[in-house]
MDAnalysis code that builds the backbone (N, CA, C; Angstrom):
import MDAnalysis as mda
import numpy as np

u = mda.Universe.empty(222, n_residues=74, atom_resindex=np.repeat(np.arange(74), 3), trajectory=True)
u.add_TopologyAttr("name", ["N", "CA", "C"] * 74)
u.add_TopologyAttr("resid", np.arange(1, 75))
u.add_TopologyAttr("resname", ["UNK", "UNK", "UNK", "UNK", "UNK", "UNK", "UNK", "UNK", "UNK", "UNK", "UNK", "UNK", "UNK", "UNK", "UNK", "UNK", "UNK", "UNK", "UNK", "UNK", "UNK", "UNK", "UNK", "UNK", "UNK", "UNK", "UNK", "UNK", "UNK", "UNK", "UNK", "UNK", "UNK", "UNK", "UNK", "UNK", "UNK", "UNK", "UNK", "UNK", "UNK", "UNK", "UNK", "UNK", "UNK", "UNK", "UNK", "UNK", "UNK", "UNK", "UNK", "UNK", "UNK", "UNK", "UNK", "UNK", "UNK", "UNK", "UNK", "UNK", "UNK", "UNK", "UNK", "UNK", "UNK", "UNK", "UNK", "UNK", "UNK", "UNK", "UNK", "UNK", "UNK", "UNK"])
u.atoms.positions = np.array([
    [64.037, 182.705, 94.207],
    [63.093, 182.685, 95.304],
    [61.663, 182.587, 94.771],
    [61.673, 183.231, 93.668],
    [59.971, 183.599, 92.949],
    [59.740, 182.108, 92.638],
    [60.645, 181.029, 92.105],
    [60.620, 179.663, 91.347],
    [60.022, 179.112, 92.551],
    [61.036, 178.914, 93.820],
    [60.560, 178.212, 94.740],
    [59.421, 178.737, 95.094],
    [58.761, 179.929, 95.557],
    [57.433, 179.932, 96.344],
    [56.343, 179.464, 95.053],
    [56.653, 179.217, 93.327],
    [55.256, 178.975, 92.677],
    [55.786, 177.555, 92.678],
    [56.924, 176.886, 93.118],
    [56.759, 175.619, 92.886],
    [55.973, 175.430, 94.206],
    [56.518, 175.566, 95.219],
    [55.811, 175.579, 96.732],
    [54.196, 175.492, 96.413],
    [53.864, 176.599, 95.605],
    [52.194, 177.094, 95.685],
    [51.102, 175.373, 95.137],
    [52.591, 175.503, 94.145],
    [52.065, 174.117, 92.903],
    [51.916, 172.748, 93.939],
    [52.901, 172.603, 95.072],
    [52.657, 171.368, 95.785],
    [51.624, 171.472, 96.601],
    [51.584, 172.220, 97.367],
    [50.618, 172.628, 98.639],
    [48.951, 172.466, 97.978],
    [48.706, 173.295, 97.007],
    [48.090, 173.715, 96.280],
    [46.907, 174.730, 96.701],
    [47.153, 175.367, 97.321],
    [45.957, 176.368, 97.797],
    [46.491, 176.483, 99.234],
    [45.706, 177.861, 99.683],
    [46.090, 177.970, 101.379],
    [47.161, 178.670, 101.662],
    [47.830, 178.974, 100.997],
    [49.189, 179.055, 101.053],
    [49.697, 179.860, 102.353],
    [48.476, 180.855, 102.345],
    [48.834, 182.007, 103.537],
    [48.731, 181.122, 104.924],
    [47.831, 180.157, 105.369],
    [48.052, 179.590, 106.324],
    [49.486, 178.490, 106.160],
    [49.744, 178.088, 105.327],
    [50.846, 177.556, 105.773],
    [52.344, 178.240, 106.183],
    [51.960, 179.263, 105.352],
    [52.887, 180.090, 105.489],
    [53.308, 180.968, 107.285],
    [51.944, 180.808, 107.652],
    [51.470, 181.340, 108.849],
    [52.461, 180.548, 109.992],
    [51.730, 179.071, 109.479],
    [51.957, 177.955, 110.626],
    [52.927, 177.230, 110.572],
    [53.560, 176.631, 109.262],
    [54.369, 175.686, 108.951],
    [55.773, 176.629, 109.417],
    [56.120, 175.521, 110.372],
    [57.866, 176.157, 110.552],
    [58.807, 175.997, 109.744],
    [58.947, 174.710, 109.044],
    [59.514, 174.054, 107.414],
    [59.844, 174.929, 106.474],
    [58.776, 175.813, 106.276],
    [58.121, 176.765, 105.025],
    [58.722, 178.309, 105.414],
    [58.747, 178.851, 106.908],
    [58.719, 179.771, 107.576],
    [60.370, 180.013, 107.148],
    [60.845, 178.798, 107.707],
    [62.356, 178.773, 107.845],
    [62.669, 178.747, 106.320],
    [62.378, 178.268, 105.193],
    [62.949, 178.089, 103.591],
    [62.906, 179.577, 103.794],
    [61.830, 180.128, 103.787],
    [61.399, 181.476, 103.382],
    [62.127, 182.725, 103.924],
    [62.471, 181.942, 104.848],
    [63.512, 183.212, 105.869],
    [62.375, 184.434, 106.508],
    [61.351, 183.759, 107.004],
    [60.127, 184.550, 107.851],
    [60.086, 184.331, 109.385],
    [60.981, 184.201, 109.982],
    [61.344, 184.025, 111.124],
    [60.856, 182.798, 111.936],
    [60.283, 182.968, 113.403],
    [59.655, 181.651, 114.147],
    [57.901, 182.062, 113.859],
    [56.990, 181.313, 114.009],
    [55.970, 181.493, 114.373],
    [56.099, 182.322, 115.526],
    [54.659, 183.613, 114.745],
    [54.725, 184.363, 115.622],
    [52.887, 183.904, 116.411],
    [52.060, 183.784, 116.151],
    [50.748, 183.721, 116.372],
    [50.676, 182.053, 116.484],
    [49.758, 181.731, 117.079],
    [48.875, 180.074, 117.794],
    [48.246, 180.173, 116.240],
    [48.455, 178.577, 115.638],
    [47.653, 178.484, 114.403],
    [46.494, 177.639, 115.021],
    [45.281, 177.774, 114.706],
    [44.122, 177.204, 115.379],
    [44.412, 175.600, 114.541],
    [43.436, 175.197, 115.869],
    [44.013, 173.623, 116.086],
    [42.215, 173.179, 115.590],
    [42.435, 172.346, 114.842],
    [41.386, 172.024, 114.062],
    [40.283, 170.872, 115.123],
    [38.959, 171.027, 114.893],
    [38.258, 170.710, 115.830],
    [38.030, 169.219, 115.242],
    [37.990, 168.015, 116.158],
    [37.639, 166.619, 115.266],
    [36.277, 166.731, 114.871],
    [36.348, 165.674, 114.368],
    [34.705, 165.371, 113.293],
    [33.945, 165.524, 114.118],
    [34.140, 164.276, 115.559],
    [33.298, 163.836, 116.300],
    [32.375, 165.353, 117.227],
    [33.582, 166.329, 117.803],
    [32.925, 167.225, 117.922],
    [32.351, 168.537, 117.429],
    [32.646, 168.444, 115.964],
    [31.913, 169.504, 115.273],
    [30.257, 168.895, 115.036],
    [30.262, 167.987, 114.792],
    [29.306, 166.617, 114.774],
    [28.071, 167.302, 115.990],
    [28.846, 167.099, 117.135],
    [27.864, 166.680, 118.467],
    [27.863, 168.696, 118.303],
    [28.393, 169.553, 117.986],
    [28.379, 170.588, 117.968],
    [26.992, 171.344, 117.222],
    [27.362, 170.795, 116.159],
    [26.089, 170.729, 114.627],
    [24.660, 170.204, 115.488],
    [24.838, 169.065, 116.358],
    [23.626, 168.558, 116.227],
    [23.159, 169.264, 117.437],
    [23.656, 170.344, 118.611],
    [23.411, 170.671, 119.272],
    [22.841, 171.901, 119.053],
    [23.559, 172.809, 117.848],
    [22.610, 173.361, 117.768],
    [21.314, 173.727, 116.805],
    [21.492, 172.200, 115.966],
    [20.081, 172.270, 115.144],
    [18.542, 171.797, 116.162],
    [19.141, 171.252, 117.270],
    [17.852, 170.810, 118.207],
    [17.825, 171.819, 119.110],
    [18.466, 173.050, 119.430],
    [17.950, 174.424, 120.087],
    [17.093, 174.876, 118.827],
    [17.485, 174.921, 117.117],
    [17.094, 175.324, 116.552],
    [15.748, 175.174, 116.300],
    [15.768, 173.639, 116.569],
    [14.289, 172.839, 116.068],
    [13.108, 173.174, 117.808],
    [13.571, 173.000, 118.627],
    [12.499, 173.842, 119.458],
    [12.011, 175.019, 119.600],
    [13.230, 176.027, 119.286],
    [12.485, 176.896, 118.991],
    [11.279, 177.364, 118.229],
    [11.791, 176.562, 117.107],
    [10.804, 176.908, 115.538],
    [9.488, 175.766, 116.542],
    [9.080, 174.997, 117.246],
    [8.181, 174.630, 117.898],
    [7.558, 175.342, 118.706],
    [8.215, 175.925, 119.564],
    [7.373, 177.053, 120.188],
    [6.754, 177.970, 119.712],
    [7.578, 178.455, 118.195],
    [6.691, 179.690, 117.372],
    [5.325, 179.102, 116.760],
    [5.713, 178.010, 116.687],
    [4.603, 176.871, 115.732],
    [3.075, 176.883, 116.780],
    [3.328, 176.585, 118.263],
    [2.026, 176.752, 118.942],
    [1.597, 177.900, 119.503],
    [2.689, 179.000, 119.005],
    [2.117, 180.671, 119.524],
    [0.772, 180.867, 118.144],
    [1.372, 180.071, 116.878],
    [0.469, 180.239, 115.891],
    [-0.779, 179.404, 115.913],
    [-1.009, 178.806, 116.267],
    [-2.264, 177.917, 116.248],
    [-2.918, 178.468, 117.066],
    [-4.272, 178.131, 116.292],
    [-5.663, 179.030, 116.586],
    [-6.886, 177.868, 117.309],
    [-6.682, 177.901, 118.707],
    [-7.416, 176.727, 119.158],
    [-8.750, 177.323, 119.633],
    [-9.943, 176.689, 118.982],
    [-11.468, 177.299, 119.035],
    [-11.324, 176.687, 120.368],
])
């Protein structure tokens, strides 16, 4: 059993605990029953993207508003 999970470790190569989590394949070799927990479902590019850029432009007005609390108008 020890052979198979470092050959396992050797293919996968990292992560292991999430696959172990999620993969039913792996669950079942292993004799770890069904998935018990929702493995999070990975977000696409496109909206981590529009995510990122949403909130670097809350970010960037803000830092504008602090910018004209500072200015010193004679």
């Amino acid at each position: 059993m020890k052979l198979l999970y470092e050959l396992t470790l050797d293919v996968l190569r990292g992560n292991m605990n999430a696959h172990l989590e999620c993969n039913p394949v792996l669950r079942d070799v292993f004799d770890l029953g069904p998935v018990i927990s929702q493995c999070s479902v990975k977000m696409s590019k496109l909206q981590r993207v529009a995510m990122q850029n949403a909130a670097s432009k809350k970010r960037n007005q803000q830092r504008q508003k602090q910018r004209y609390k500072r200015m010193v108008i004679d």
